[in-house]
Structures are given as C-alpha cells and as structure tokens.
C-alpha positions as CSV (number, residue, x, y, z in Angstrom):
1,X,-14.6,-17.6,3.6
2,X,-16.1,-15.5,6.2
3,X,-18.0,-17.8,8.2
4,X,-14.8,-20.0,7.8
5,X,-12.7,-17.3,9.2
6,X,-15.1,-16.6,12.0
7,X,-15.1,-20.5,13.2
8,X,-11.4,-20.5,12.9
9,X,-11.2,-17.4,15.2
10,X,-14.3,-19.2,17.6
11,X,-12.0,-22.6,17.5
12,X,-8.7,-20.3,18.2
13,X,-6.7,-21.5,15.0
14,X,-6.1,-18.3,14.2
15,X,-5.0,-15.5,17.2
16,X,-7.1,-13.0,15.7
17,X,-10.4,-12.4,13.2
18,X,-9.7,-12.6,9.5
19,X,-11.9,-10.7,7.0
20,X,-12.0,-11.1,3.7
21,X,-11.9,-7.0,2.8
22,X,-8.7,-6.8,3.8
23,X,-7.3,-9.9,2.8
24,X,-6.8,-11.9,6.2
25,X,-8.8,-14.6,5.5
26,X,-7.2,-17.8,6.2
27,X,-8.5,-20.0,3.5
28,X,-8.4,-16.9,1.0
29,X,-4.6,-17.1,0.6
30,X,-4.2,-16.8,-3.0
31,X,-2.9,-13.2,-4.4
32,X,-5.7,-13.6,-6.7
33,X,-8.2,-14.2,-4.3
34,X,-7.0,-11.5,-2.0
35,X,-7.1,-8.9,-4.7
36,X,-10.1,-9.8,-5.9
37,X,-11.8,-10.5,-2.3
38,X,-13.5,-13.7,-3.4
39,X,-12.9,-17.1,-3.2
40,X,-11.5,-19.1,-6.6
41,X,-10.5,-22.4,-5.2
42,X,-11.3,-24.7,-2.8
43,X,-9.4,-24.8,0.8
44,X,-9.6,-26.8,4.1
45,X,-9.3,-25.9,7.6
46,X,-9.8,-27.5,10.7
47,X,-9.9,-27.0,14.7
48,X,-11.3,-28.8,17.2
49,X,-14.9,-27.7,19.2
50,X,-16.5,-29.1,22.3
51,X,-14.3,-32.3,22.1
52,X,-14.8,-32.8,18.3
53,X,-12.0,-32.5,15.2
54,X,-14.2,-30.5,12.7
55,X,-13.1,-30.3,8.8
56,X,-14.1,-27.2,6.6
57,X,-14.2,-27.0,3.2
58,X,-14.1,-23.7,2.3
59,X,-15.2,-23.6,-1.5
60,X,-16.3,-20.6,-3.8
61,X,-19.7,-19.0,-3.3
62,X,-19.5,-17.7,-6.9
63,X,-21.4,-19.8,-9.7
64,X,-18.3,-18.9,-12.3
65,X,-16.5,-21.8,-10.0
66,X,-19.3,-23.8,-9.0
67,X,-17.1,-26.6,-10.3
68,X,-14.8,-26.9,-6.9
69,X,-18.0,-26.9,-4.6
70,X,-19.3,-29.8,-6.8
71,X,-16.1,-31.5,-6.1
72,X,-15.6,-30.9,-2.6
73,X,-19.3,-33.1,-1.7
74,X,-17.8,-36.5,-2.9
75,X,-15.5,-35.4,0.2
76,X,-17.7,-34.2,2.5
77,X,-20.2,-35.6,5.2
78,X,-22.6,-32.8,4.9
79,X,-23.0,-30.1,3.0
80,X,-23.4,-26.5,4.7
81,X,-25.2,-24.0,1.9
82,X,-24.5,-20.1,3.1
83,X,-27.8,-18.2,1.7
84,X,-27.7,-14.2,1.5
85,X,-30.5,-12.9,3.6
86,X,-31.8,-10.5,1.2
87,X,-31.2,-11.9,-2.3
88,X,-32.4,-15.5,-0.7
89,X,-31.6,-18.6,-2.6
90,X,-30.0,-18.6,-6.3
91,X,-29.4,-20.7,-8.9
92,X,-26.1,-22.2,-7.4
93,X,-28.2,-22.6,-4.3
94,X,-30.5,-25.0,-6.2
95,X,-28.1,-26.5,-8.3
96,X,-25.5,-27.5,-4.6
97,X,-28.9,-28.4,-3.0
98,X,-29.2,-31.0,-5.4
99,X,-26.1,-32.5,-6.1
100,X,-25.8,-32.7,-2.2
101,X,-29.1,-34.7,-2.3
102,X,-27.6,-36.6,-5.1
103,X,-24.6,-37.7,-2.9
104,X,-26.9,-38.4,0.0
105,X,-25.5,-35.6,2.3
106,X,-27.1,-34.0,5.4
107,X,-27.3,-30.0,4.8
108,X,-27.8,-26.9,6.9
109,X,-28.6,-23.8,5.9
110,X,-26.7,-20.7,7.2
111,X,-28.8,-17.3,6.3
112,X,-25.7,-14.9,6.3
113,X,-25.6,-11.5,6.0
114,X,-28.5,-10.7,8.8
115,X,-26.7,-7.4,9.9
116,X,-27.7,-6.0,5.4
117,X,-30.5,-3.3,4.9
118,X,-33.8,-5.7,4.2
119,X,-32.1,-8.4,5.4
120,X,-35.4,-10.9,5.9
121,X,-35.3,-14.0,7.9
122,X,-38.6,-14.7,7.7
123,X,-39.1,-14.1,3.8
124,X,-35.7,-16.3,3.3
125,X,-36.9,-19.3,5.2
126,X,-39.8,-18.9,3.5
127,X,-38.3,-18.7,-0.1
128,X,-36.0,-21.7,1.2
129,X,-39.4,-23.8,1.3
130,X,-40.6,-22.6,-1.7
131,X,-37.6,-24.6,-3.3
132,X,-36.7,-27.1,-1.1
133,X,-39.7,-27.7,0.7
134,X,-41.2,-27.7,4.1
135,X,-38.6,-29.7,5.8
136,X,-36.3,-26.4,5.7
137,X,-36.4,-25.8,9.4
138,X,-35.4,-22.6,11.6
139,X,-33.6,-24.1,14.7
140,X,-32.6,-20.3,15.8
141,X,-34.2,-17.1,15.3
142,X,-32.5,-13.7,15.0
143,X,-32.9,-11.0,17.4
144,X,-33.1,-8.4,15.2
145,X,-32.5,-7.8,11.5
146,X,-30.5,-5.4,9.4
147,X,-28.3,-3.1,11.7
148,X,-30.3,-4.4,14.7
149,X,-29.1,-8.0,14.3
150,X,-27.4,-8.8,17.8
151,X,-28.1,-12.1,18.2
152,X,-30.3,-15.3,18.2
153,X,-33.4,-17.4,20.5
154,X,-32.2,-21.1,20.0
155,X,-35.5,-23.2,19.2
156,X,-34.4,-26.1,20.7
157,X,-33.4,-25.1,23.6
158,X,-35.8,-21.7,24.2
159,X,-32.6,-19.6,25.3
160,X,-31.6,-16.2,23.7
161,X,-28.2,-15.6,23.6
162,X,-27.2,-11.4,22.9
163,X,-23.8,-11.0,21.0
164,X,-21.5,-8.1,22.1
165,X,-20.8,-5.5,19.6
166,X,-17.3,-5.7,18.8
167,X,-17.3,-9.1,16.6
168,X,-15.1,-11.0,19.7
169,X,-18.6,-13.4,19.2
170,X,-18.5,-13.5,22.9
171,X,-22.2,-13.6,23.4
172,X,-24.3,-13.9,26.9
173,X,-27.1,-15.2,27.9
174,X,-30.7,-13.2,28.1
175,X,-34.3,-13.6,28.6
176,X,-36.8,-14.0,26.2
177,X,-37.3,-10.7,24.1
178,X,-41.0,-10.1,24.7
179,X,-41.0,-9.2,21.3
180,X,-40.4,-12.1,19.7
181,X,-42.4,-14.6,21.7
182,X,-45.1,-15.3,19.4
183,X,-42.5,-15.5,16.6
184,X,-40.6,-17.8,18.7
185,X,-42.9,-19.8,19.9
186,X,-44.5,-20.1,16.3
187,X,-41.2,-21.2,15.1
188,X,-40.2,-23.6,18.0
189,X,-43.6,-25.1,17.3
190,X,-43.2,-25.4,13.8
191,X,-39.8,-27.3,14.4
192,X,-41.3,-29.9,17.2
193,X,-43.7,-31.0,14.8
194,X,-41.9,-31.8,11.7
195,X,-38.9,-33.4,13.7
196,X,-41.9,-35.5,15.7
197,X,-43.1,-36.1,12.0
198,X,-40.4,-38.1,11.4
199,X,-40.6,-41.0,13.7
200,X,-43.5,-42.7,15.0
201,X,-42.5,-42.7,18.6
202,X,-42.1,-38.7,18.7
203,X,-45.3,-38.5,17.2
204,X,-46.8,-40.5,19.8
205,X,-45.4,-38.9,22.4
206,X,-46.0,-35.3,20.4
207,X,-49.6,-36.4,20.6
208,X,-49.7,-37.3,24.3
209,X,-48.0,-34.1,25.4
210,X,-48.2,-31.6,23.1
211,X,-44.9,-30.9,22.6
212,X,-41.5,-32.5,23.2
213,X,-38.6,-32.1,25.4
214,X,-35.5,-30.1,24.6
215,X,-33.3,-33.5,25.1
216,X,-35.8,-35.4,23.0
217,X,-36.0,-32.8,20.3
218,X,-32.8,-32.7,19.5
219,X,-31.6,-36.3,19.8
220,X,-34.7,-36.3,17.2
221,X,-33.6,-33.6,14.9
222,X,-30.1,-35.7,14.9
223,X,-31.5,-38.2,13.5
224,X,-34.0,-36.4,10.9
225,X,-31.6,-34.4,9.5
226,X,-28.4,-36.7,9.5
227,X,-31.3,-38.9,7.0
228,X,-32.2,-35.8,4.8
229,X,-35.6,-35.7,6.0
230,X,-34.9,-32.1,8.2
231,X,-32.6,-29.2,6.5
232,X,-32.0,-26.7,9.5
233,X,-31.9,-23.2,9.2
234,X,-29.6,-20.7,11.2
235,X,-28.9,-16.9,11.2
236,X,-25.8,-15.3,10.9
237,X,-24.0,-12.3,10.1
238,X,-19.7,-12.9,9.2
239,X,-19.6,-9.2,9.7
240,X,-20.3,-9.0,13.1
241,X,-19.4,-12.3,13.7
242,X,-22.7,-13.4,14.9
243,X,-23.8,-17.0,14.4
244,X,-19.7,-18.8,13.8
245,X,-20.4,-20.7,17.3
246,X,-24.2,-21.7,16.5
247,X,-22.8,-23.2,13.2
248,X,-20.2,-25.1,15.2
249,X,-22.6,-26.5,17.4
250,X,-24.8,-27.4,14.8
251,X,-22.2,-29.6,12.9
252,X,-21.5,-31.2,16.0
253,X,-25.0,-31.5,17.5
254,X,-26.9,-32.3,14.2
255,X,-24.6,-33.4,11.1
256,X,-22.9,-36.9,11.1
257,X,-19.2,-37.7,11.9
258,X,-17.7,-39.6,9.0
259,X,-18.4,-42.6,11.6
260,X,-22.1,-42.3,11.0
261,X,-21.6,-42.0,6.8
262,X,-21.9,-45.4,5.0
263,X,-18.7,-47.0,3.6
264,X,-17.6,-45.3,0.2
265,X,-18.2,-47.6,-2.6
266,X,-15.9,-47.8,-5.3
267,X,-17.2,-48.4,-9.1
268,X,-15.2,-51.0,-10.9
C-alpha cells in the first residue's frame, strides 16, 4: 500500500502523501487494516500518468492472505512483485512469480525498501536470478543504499535523476555519479544484451555496433518483457518516496495496455 499511496500522490489523486503508519493510506481503509498497519484485502485505485488511465491493484504483501493477490492476476495485465531489499525474495515471491507466469502476465520487479540498514541491490538482483533466472533485468540503478538512497541512474536512458529529501518525489536531473560508472555501465550493458537477445534484428544490429540506441532499447525491452521473456528490475524506497514515478513510467513504457492482452477465453 505504500508504493500505491506514493503513485496516488505522484498521479495527484490524493492532495497529500499517505503512509501506512499512521493510517492514511488510501487503499488501506479498513479499521482492521489501519490498526493493524497491513494490508487484508484487496483494493483498486486509479489516476491517470503521461496521457495514460493506469489501474492498481493493491493486494496484501502478507502470505497469510496470499489468496486475494492470487485473485487479483485473472484481472490484471501485469503483475508488479514489490521485493524487500534486504530479506530479497520469499516464498510468496515464488509462489506470485508463478502463478503470474501461469496466467501469462508481464511482471516487474520493484526492490522496495532501499532507504533499510543492508539494504542490497546488487545481492537482491542477484538472488532474483537465482530464482527466476537471468532475464531479471535492472533497468535503474540506485544512487545510494541504506540511508544514502537518494535516487536512481536510468539504464535505458543513461540519466541520473537525485530525489529531494522531503518525500515531495520531486526529483532533478544530475550527472553521472563517477562513482557508479563502472556499475552503471556494467548494468546498462548487461540490459542491451539480453533485450538484443531477444530478437534477431537487435542482435544484428547489437553485433554491428556494439550496443544499441536508447530509442531502440526500449521499443525492444517493450516488446521482451510485455512476452515474458525480460522481468525488469527497479529500486525504490515508499519511505522516502523514491522510485513511485519510475514505477509509473515503467507500466506505461514497458507493460501492455489491456489493448495489447489476448481476448479472455471463457471455459464452457
């Protein structure tokens, strides 16, 4: 319900951030739920970003009601998995991954939590492809971790973006961190040959270049992960209220509309 609340804020449904401590989340509205500070049930929300009606289903993280996210994907167009940056996938992780695959969905990963103590991207992606495989792709990078966490390099684009400090997610544009170029450009690497991997043309033109153009990159990781062959990866802290708009952008720039989803087939 965090990341929910965040987009809602980012999307200006709601006039002001809602946080799930102290009950103002908008899709936590049960007196359960807001005594408790988790989610029980499954709720929806929507707003519109860059031109483009986007749904949420907001369903429990906890694997006690695993039951209503199970649900919610026979509704869904894609499936968005929130993974805690230090305790890195679990077992309803696995079990949501699958069903997801089951029902044919697109997924992205959001690695929340990135402002925590050991918060790890790195050793999170890489538990990510221990499960799921190499296909689970970083298309941003943090700048930062734990208490440091201010913000994120996008891959696709080679832009680093610096987030201010008072969880408005108003964010502005920076140079490269020397820092993290050789991460960066390891990563962005990484990501141009597994989306080129994917289509015989990219590859061709991977070959003859080296490397592909931001435009041609992501018109390629469309495609790749709207057909399950790319899972992207994006950091994010709900705290701080770092990584709402990336997520936005992602759904639109890389998840299909329900126009791009086959016909739902009934069983008689």
């Amino acid at each position: 319900p965090s990341l929910v609340a965040d987009a809602l804020f980012a999307m200006r449904v709601t006039p002001r951030l809602g946080h799930v401590s102290d009950g103002t989340a908008a899709t936590d509205f049960d007196p359960e739920e807001i005594e408790r500070k988790i989610s029980i049930q499954t709720s929806v929300a929507s707003g519109d970003w860059n031109g483009h009606r986007i749904n949420l289903i907001d369903t429990p993280g906890y694997a006690n009601f695993v039951g209503d996210a199970l649900s919610a994907l026979r509704a869904a167009d894609a499936a968005i998995e929130v993974v805690d940056a230090v305790a890195g996938p679990e077992v309803q992780t696995h079990r949501l991954f699958h069903a997801a695959e089951d029902a044919e969905l697109a997924r992205l990963f959001i690695i929340n939590r990135m402002d925590r103590d050991n918060a790890s991207y790195g050793h999170t992606v890489e538990a990510l492809r221990r499960a799921f495989g190499r296909t689970v792709t970083p298309i941003e990078f943090p700048i930062g971790e734990g208490a440091a966490f201010s913000g994120v390099v996008d891959l696709v684009n080679s832009k680093a973006y610096v987030f201010k400090d008072d969880e408005s997610g108003q964010f502005s544009e920076m140079q490269m961190p020397s820092d993290l170029a050789e991460a960066t450009g390891r990563f962005r690497q990484e990501l141009v040959e597994i989306v080129a991997e994917t289509d015989e043309a990219l590859m061709s033109e991977f070959f003859e270049k080296g490397t592909l153009s931001p435009e041609t990159l992501a018109a390629g990781l469309r495609k790749a992960a709207c057909r399950g062959q790319i899972f992207p990866a994006i950091p994010a802290s709900s705290i701080k209220n770092i990584g709402a708009q990336q997520m936005l952008n992602a759904i639109v720039s890389y998840l299909p509309s329900p126009a791009d989803r086959p016909p739902v087939q009934g069983a008689g």
